[in-house]
N, C-alpha and C positions, 0 to 999 in steps of 0.2 A: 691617596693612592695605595699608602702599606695596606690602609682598611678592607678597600677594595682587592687587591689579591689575598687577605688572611681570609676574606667573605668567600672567594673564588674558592682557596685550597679547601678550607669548611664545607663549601659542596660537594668540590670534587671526592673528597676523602669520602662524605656523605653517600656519595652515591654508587663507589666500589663498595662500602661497606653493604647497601642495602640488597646490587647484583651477588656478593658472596654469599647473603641468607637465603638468594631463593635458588642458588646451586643446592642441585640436592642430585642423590643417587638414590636409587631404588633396586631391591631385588624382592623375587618371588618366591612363595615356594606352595605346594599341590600339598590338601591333607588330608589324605584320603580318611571316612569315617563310616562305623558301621556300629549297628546296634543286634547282637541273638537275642535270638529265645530265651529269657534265664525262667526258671523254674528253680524257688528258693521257698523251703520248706523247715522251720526250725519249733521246738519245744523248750520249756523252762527247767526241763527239768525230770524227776519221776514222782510218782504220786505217791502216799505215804500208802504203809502197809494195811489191808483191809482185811480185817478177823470178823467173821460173823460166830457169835459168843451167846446166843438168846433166839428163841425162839416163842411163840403162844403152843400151850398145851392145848392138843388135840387138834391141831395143824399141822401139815407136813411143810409149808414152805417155812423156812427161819427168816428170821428179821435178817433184812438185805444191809451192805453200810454201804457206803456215798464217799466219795472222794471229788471235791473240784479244786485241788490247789495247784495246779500246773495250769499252762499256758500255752498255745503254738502263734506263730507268725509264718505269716507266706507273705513272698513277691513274686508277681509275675506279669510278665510284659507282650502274653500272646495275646492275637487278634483274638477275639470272639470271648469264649469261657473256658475254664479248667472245672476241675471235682478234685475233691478229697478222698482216698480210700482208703481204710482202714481196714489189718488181716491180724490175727495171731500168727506164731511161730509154729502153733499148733494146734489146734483144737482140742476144748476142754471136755472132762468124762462127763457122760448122761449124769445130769442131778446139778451140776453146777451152772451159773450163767454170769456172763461177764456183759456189762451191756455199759456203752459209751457213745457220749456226744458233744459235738462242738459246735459252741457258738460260732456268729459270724454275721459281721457287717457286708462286707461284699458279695455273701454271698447267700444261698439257702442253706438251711442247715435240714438235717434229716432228724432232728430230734435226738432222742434216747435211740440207738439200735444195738440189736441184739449181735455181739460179735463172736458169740461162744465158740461155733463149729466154721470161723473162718480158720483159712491158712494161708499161706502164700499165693495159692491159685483160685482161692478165690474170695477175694476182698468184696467187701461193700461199698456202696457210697454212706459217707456219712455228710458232705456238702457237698451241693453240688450248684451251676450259674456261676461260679465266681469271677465277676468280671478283672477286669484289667488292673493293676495297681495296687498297693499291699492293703493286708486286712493283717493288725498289727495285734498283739496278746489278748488273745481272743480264750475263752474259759474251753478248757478240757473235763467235759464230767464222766466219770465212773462208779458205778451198781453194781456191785456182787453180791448174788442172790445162792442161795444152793436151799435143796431138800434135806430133812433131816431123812428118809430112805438111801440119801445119797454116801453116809457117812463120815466120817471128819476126815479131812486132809491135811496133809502136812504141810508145811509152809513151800509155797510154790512161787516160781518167775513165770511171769508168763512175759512176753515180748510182742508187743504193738505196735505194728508197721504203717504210719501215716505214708500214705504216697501222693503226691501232687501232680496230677495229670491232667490230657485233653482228651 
C-alpha cells in the first residue's frame, strides 16, 4: 500500500510538473523595416605624380606617362543601372591632355576617355549599365599627354570628380 501511494504521489507530482512546462506567456512586438537607395562611391587613394621629361625629336606630341595605382569601389542598390561620371575641377590649357579610365565587372567601361576640358558641368560617362550590387577595387588608369608647342608647366593639382549616378 505505502508503494502504491509513493507510485500515486510520483505521478501526481509528474504531472503538475509536466502542466507547469507548457504554461507559457507570450508577447509581440511590430518591426517595421526598410531598405533606400544607397549610392556608395569610394577611391584608394591618389595616383602618384605624373612628369612627362622626353620627347622624339621632330615631333610635337612628348611621351605621355601612365599611372594605374589607385582603385575605386561602388555599392549600389537601385532598381535597373547607374553610370560613372567623371569632371575636372577645371579644365586644362590647349596643349595638355589628361585622359582616364575605369575598369569594371558590373559594368561597361568607356575605355580611355579624354577628360581634359571637363568641369563640374559637364562631366562624361566613363562607365556606364552598372547593374545592382558592388563592383569592388576596380583599376583607375591615367594618360598625361601634352605638346611640346604647349610649353612646360609647373607642377599642378588638378581635382577628379567620380560621380555615381542614375
Amino acid at each position: 500500500m505505502k508503494k502504491s501511494i509513493a507510485v500515486l504521489a510520483i505521478a501526481i507530482l509528474s504531472f503538475v510538473l509536466v502542466q507547469n512546462t507548457f504554461a507559457q506567456a507570450t508577447a509581440n512586438q511590430t518591426v517595421s523595416l526598410a531598405v533606400s537607395a544607397v549610392y556608395k562611391i569610394a577611391v584608394s587613394g591618389n595616383p602618384g605624380a605624373m612628369t612627362i621629361n622626353t620627347g622624339t625629336a621632330g615631333t610635337n606630341a612628348l611621351t605621355s606617362v601612365s599611372d594605374a595605382s589607385t582603385q575605386y569601389s561602388i555599392t549600389q542598390n537601385v532598381a535597373g543601372t547607374v553610370k560613372i561620371t567623371a569632371n575636372l575641377d577645371a579644365a586644362m590649357s590647349a596643349g595638355y591632355t589628361l585622359q582616364m579610365g575605369l575598369a569594371s565587372v558590373k559594368g561597361t567601361s568607356a575605355g580611355l576617355v579624354d577628360i581634359s576640358s571637363t568641369t563640374p558641368g559637364s562631366a562624361v560617362n566613363v562607365v556606364s549599365n552598372i547593374a545592382m550590387g558592388a563592383d569592388a577595387n576596380q583599376t583607375i588608369s591615367y594618360t598625361f599627354g601634352a605638346n611640346a608647342d604647349a610649353g612646360t608647366l609647373a607642377s599642378t593639382n588638378k581635382v577628379v570628380t567620380l560621380t555615381l549616378t542614375n
